[in-house]
C-alpha positions in Angstrom: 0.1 20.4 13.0 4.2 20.2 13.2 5.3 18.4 16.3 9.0 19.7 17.2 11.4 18.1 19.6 12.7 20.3 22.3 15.6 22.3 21.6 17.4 25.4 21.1 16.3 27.6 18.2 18.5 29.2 15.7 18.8 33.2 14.3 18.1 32.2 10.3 17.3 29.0 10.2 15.7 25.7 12.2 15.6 22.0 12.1 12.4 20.1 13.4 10.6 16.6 13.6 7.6 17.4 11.9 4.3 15.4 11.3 1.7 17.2 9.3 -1.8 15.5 10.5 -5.1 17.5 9.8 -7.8 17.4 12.8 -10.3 15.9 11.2 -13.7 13.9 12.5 -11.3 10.7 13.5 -8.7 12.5 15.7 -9.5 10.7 19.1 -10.0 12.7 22.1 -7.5 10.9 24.0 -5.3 12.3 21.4 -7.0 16.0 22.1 -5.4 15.7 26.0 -2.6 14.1 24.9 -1.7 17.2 23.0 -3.0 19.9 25.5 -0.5 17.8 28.4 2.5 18.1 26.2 5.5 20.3 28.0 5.2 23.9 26.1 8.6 23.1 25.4 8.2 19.8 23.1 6.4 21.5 20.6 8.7 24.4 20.0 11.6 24.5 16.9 14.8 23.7 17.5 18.1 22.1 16.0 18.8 18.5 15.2 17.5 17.3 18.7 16.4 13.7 19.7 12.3 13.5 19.4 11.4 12.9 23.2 9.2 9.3 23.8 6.4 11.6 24.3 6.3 13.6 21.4 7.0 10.8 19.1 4.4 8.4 20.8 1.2 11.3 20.1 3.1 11.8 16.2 2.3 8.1 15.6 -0.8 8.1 17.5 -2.0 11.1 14.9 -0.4 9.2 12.2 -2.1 6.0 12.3 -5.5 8.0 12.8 -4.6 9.6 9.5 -3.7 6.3 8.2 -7.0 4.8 8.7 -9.2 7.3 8.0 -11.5 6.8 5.2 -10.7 10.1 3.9 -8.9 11.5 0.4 -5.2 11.6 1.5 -1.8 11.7 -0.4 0.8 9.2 -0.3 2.7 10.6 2.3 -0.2 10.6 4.4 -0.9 6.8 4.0 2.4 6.0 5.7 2.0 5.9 9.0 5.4 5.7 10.4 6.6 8.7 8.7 9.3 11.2 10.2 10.5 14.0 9.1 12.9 16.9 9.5 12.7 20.6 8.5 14.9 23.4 7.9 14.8 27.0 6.7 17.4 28.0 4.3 18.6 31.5 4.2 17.1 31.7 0.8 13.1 31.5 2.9 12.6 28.9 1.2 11.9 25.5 3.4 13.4 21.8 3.1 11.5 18.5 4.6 13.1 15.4 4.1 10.6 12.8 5.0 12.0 8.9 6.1 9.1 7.2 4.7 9.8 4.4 6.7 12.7 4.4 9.1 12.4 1.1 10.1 13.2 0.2 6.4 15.2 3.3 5.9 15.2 2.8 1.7 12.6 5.7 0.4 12.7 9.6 1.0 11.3 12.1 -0.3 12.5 15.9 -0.4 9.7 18.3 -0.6 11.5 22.6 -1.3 8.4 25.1 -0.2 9.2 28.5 -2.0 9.1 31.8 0.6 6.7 33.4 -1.1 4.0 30.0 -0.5 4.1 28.6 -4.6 4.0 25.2 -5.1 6.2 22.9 -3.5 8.8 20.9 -5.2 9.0 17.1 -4.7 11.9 15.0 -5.2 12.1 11.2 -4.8 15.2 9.5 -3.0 16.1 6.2 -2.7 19.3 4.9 -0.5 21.8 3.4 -2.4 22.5 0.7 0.7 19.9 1.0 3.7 21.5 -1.5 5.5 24.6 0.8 5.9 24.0 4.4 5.3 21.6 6.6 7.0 20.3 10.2 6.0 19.4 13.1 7.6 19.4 16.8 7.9 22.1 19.3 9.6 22.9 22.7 10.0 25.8 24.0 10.3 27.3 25.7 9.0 24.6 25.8 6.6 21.4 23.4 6.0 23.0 20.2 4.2 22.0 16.5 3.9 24.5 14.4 6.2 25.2 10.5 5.0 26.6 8.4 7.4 28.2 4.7 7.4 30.4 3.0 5.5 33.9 4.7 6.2 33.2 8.2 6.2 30.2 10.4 6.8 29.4 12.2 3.7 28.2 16.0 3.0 26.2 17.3 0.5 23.7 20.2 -0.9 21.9 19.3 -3.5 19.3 22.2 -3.6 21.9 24.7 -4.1 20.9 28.0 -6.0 20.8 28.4 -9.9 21.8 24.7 -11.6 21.4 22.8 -8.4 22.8 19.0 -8.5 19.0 18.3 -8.2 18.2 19.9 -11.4 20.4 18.3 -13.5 20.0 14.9 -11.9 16.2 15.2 -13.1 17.2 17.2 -16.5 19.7 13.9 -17.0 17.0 11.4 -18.0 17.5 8.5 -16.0 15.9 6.6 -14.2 18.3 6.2 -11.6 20.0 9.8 -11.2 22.7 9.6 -8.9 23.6 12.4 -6.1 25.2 12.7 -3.3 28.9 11.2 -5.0 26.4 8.0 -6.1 25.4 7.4 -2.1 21.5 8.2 -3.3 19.4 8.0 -6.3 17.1 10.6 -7.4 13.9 8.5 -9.0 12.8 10.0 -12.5 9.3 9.6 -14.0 10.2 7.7 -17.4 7.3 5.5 -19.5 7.9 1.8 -19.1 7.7 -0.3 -22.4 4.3 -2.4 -23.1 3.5 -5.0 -25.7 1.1 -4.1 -28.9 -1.2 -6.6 -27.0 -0.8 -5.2 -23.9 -1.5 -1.5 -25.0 -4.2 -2.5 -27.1 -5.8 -4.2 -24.1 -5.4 -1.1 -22.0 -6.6 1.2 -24.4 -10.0 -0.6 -25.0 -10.6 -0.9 -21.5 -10.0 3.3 -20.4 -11.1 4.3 -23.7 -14.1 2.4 -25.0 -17.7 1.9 -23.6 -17.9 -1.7 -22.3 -14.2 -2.2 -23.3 -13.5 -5.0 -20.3 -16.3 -7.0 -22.4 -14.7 -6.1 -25.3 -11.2 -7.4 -24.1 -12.7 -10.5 -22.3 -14.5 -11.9 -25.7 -11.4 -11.2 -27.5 -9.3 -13.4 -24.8 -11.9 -16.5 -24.8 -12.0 -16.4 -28.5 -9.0 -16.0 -29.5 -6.8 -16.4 -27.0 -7.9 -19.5 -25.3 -5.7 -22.4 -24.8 -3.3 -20.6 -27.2 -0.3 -21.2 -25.1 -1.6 -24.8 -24.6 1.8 -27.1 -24.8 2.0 -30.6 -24.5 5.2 -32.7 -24.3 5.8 -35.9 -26.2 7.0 -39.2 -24.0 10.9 -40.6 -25.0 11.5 -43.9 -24.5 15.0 -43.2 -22.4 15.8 -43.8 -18.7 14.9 -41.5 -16.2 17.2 -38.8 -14.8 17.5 -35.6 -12.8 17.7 -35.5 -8.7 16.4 -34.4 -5.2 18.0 -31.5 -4.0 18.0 -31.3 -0.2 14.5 -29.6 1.0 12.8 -30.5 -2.5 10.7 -33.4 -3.2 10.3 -35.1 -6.7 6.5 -34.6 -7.4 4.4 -36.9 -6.4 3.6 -38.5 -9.6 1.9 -41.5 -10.4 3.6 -41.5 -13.6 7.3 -40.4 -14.5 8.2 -40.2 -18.0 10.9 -38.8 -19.6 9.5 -35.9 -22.1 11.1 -33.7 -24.7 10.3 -30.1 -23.6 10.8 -26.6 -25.2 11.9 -24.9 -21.8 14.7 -22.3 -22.2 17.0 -23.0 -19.5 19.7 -24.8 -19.6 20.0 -27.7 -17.6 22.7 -29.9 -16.0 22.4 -33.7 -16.6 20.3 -33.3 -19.3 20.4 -32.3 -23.1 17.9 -31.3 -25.8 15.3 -30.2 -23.6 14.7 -34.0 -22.4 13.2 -34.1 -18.8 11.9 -36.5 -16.5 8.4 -35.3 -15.1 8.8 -34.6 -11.7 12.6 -35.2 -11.4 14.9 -31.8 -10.6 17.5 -30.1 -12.9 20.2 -27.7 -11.6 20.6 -25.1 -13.9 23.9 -24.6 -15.2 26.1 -22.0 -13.8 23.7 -21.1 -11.4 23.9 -22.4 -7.9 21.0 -22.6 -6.2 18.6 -22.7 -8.6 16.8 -25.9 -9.9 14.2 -26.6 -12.6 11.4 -29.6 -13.4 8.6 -30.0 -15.6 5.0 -32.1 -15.3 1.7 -32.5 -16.6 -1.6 -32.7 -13.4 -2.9 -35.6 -15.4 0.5 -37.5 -14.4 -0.2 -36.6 -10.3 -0.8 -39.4 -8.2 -4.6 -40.8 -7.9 -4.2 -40.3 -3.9 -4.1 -36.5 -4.7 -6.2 -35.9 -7.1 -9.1 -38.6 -5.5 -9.3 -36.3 -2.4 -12.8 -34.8 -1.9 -11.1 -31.3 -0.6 -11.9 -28.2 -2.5 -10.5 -28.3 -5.6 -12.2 -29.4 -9.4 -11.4 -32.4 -11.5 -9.7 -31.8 -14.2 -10.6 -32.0 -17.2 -8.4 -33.4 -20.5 -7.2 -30.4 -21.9 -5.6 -29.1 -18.6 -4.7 -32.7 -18.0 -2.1 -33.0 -20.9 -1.2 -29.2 -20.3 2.7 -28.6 -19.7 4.0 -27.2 -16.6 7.5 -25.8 -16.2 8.3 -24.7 -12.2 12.0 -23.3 -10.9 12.6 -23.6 -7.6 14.9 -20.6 -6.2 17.1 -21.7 -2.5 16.3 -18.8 -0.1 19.2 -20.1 1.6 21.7 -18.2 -1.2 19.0 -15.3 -2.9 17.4 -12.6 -1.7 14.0 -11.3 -2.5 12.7 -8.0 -3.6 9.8 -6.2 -5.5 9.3 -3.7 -7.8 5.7 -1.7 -8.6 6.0 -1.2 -12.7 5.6 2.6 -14.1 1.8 2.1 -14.6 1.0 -1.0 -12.9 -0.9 -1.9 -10.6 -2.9 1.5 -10.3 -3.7 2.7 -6.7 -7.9 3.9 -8.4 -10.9 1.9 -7.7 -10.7 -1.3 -9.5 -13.9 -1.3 -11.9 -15.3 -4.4 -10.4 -16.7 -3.4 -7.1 -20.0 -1.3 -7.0 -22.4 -0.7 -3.9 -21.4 -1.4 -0.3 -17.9 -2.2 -2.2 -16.8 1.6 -3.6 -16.6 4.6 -1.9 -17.5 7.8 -4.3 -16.5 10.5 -2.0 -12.9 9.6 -2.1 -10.3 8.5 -5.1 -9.6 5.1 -4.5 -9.8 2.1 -1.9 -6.9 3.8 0.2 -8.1 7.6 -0.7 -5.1 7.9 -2.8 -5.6 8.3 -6.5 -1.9 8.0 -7.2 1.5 7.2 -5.8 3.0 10.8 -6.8 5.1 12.2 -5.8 6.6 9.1 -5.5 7.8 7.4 -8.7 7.8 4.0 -9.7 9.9 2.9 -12.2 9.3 -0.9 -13.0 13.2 -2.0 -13.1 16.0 -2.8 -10.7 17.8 -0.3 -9.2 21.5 -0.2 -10.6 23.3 -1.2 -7.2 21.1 -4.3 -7.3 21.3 -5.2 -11.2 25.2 -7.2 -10.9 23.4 -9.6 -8.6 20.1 -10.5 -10.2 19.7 -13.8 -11.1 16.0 -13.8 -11.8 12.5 -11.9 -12.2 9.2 -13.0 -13.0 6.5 -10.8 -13.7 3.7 -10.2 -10.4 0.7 -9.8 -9.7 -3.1 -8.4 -11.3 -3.4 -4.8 -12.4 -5.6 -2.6 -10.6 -8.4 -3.0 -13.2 -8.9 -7.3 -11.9 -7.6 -7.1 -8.3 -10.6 -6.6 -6.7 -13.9 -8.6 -5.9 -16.6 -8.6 -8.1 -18.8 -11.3 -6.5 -18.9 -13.0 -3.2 -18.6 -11.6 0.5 -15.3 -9.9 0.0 -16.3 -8.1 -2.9 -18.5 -5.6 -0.6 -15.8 -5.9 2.7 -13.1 -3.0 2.6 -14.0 -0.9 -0.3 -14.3 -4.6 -2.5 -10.9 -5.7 -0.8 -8.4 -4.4 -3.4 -5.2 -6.4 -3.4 -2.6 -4.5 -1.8 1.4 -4.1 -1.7 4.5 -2.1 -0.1 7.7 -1.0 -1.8 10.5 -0.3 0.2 8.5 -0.3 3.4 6.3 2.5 1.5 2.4 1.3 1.6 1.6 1.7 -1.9 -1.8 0.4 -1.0 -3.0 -1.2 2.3 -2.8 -4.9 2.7 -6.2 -6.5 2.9 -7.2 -9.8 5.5 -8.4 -12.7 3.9 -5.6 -12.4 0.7 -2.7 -14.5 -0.1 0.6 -12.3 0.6 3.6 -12.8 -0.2 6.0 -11.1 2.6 9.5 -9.4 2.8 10.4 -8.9 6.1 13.6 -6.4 7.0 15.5 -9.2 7.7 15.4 -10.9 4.9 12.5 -13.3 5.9 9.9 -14.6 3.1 6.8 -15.5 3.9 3.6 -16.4 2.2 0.1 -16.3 4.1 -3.2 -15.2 4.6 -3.0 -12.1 5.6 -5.2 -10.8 8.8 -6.1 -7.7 10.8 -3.5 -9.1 13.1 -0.7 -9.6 10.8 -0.9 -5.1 10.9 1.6 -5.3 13.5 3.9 -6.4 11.3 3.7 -3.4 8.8 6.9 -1.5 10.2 9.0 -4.0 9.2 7.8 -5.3 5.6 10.3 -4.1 3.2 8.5 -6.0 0.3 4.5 -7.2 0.1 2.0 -8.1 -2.7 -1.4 -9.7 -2.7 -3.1 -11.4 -5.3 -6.9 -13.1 -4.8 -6.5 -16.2 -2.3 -4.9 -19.1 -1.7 -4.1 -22.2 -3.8 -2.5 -24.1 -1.5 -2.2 -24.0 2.4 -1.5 -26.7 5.3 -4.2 -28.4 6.9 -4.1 -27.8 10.4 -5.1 -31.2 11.4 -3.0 -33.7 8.6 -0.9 -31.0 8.2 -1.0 -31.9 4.2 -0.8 -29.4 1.7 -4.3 -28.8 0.6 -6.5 -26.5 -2.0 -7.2 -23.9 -0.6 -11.2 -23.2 0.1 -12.3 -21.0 -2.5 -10.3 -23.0 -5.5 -13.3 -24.0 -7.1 -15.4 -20.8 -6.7 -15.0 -18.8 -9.9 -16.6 -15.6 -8.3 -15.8 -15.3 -4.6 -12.1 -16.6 -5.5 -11.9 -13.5 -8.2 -9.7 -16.5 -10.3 -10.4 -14.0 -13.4 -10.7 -16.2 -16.9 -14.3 -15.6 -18.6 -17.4 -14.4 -18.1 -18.7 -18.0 -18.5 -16.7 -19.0 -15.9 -14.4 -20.9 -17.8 -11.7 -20.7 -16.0 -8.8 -22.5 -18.2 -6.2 -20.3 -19.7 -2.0 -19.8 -19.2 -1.7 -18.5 -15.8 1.5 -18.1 -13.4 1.9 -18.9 -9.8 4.5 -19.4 -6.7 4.5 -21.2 -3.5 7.0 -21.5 -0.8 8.3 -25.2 0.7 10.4 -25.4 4.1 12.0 -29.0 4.8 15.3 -29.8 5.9 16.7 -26.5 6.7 16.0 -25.4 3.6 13.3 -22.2 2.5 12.2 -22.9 -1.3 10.4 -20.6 -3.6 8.9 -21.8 -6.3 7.7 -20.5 -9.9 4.9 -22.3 -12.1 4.2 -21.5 -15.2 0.8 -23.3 -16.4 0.1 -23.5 -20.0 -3.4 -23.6 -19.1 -5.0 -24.6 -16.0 -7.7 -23.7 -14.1 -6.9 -22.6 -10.3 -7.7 -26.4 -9.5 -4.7 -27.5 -11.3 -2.6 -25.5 -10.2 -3.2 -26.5 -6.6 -3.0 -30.1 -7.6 0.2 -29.2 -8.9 1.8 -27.2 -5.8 0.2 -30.1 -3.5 2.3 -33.1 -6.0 5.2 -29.9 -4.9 4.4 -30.1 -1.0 4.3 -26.5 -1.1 3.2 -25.1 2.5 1.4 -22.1 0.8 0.6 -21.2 -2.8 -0.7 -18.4 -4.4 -1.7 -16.9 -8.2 0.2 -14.3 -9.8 -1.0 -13.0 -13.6 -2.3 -15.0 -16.4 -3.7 -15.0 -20.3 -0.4 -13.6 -22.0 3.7 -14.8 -22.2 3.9 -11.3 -20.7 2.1 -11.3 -18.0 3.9 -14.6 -17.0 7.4 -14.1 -17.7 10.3 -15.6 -16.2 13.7 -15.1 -17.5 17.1 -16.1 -15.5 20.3 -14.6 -15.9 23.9 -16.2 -16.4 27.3 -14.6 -16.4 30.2 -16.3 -18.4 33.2 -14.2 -19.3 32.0 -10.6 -18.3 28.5 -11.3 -20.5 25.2 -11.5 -19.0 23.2 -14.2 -20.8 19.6 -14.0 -20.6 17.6 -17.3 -20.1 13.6 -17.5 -20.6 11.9 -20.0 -19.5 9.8 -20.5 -22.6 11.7 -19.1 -26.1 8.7 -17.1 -26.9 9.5 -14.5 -23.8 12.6 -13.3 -25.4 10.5 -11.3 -27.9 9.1 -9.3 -24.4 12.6 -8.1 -24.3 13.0 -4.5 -25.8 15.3 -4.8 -29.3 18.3 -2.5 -29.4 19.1 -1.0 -32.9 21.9 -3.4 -33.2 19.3 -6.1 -33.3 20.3 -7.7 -29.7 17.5 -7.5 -26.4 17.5 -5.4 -23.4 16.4 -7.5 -20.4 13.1 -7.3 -19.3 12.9 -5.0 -15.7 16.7 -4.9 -15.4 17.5 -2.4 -18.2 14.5 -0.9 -19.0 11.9 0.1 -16.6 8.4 -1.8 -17.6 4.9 -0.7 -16.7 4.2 -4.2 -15.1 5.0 -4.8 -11.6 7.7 -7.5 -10.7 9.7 -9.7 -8.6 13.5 -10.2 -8.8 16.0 -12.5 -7.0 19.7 -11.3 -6.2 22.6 -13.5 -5.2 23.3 -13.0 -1.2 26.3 -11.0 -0.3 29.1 -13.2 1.1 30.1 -11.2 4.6 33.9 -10.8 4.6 
């Protein structure tokens, strides 16, 4: 069905608001009348005419129905606040240029149906700056794509006949293809780079019978507590400070230890660190650094009867490296990577929990045509200061075991891109949030928080949460399924020991001041790593990956002299980094696109 605003038609070609909703079991009758009490002349083509209240209020009515239905649909189709345009070109041949979000105003995509009804070409566009330049269709005096802001409006045709601008933009290779005199990128499919252990992994698990065993007996072998680090004490005094809205950890010890972190560090040399204390680092405003181990936390913490483990010795003496980020100076953003996290059924839910009749949790099998390509965009990449990698793949981020695990098609963790749902976010999941404005937050997402999906630029869940407030002491607290191997999905082995290298982040609010945090756990079980984030004061913590230096990687980047200087937080995540033929590294999600999903921090823009 193609809902048009009212307007005046035109001899050879027309311009409309279109949603394309099939009729299926869920459209509501109210819906039905809706439609049948329309003015004859709302649903008739015309030019580029305002959509009427009316017309738009029964397109996001059908929308949302289409949205939730529990039926196979494409990507398009799971966005429900959609618009689009249409035009006919002279050629017969029809253009729809779909705002996949205008509330975000970031993602498009370009859809050219031949005359003669062949098969539709798709093109992916991204805005080069939604906050100042808006797209849309026009007509005279031929069908063209009108950009406006900035200084000037812009005008341009990028489906022309023979070698169109779109052509060659997809024939050039890139990633990022620019059109439009550089105003938009045209997203290419391109392969994003892997690890031998990675692809290894993957391999076994699509290609072998029982290959998640496989993988799994391999990792606790093999691979357990091999990026266990300990730090040696140094008899030297204490140093490092407390920036305004962080806390020194709440330690019951504080030594000074030698570490092999990678950053660089103001007011301290040779990778000495006081446990708990705070480190700028260098050159980077904003940005601060500490280290501890959860045997040094204070008794009161770790004596509380909440839910969370004891620790055990191992994990004890374990090594923990954190970077706090001020929100105050950084913006936040997120990237899906070229293969991960899949949109399929994860493996682990069976019965009440999967859904055979249609392709995945969401019905969508796979993002296409939209493209992800697991790096920064190029307009972004001057101001990154930092990425770390997110969350589970597809294959772990769902419930096995426990009540969520047959809830909502086994209650696959979900994200959004660019405002785009890539899949739907879940209640009872830790999310981290990217509001339009700017605003982070990190929560437990719930059936209420769905009013809030027009304006999430950025979103991704992973499992539950580590750390929350307590309503009542308003303490930071484990959160309730810490301890629960099974029905807090916390992944490790199939013993349930849960001990291995494992990343997370929280967020801390004090003193005017919005921190988010990184923690990288040599190994730790979920119970450390909320005794950690509580010796923090985090307001809300949450896991991200685990069991490899790739799936945890953190890097920071300097700029001195014109150079960009990548820093890792641990030496061994330089080798992550793709090698040049000269010998020298490419940096990880800023110029190369990776098949692992990631965040990245960039540098406010100072208003003139």
């Amino acid at each position: 069905m193609r809902i048009f605003p009212q307007g005046r038609g035109a001899p050879d070609s027309f311009l409309t608001t279109t949603a394309r909703v099939a009729i299926g079991p869920r459209f509501s009758f109210r819906s039905l009348i809706f439609l049948a009490l329309l003015p004859l002349a709302e649903l008739v083509s015309g030019p580029a005419a305002a959509e009427t209240d009316q017309a738009a209020e029964l397109r996001l009515e059908l929308q949302k129905q289409q949205y939730e239905a529990v039926a196979t649909k494409t990507i398009t189709e799971l966005q429900q606040f959609r618009q689009s345009q249409s035009a006919t070109l002279k050629s017969g041949d029809q253009v729809t240029l779909t705002d996949l979000n205008p509330a975000i105003n970031a993602w498009w995509l370009l859809e050219i149906a031949p005359k003669n009804g062949g098969r539709s070409k798709f093109y992916h566009i991204e805005n080069t700056d939604p906050e100042k330049l808006t797209l849309r269709l026009a007509m005279e005096p031929a069908v063209h794509l009108v950009i406006e802001g900035g200084v000037s409006t812009y005008r341009c045709v990028p489906w022309k006949r023979g070698k169109s601008p779109l052509d060659r933009a997809q024939e050039a290779g890139l990633p990022f293809s620019p059109l439009c005199g550089g105003r938009l990128y045209l997203r290419n499919r391109v392969r994003g780079s892997r690890t031998n252990l990675e692809a290894t992994s993957q391999f076994l698990r699509d290609n072998v019978w029982l290959g998640e065993n496989l993988v799994g007996f391999v990792k606790d072998t093999f691979f357990k507590d091999e990026y266990l680090e300990t730090a040696e004490e140094i008899d030297a005094e204490p140093t490092g400070i407390e920036p305004v809205g962080l806390v020194k950890a709440d330690l019951e010890t504080a030594p000074v230890v030698a570490t092999r972190m990678g950053l660089t560090l103001d007011g301290t040399q040779s990778g000495r660190m006081t446990m708990g204390a705070w480190y700028p680092v260098t050159d980077l405003p904003g940005v601060f650094a500490t280290t501890m181990q959860p045997k040094a936390i204070s008794r009161r913490i770790l004596a509380q009867k909440s839910s969370a483990n004891r620790l055990d010795q191992i994990e004890g003496r374990a090594q923990t490296y954190l970077v706090a980020y001020d929100l105050s100076q950084f913006d936040l953003g997120y990237e899906m990577g070229t293969t991960h996290p899949r949109l399929d059924w994860s493996p682990r839910p069976s019965g009440a929990g999967r859904n055979y009749n249609i392709p995945g949790p969401d019905g969508v099998k796979s993002p296409a045509p939209l493209i992800n390509l697991g790096m920064v965009s190029p307009g972004k990449a001057a101001r990154v200061v930092a990425t770390f990698t997110g969350g589970f793949k597809r294959d772990h981020g769902a419930f096995r075991y426990g009540p969520y695990a047959t809830e909502n098609n086994g209650t696959h963790y979900g994200f959004i891109v660019h405002g785009v749902v890539m899949s739907k976010l879940q209640p009872n999941l830790a999310t981290l949030i990217i509001m339009d404005d700017g605003t982070v937050t990190m929560k437990t997402w719930t059936r209420e928080d769905d009013a809030l999906l027009p304006h999430i630029r950025f979103a991704r869940q992973n499992g539950v949460a580590l750390v929350e407030r307590d309503p009542e002491s308003h303490q930071s607290a484990p959160g309730p399924l810490v301890p629960h191997w099974g029905a807090g999905n916390w992944s490790g082995s199939a013993k349930a020991e849960l001990r291995t290298l494992r990343a997370g982040a929280c967020l801390r609010e004090a003193e005017g001041k919005q921190f988010l945090i990184y923690g990288y756990f040599s190994t730790a079980t979920p119970s450390a790593m909320a005794r950690s984030f509580q010796a923090l004061s985090c307001d809300y913590a949450m896991l991200l990956d685990m069991n490899a230096l790739e799936h945890t990687y953190s890097a920071v980047y300097v700029r001195r002299n014109g150079a960009l200087q990548t820093q890792h937080l641990l030496p061994g995540m330089a080798y992550i980094d793709r090698k040049q033929r000269d010998g020298s590294r490419i940096p990880r999600f800023i110029g190369s696109p990776d098949n692992r999903d990631f965040f990245y921090l960039t540098r406010k823009e100072v208003e003139n």
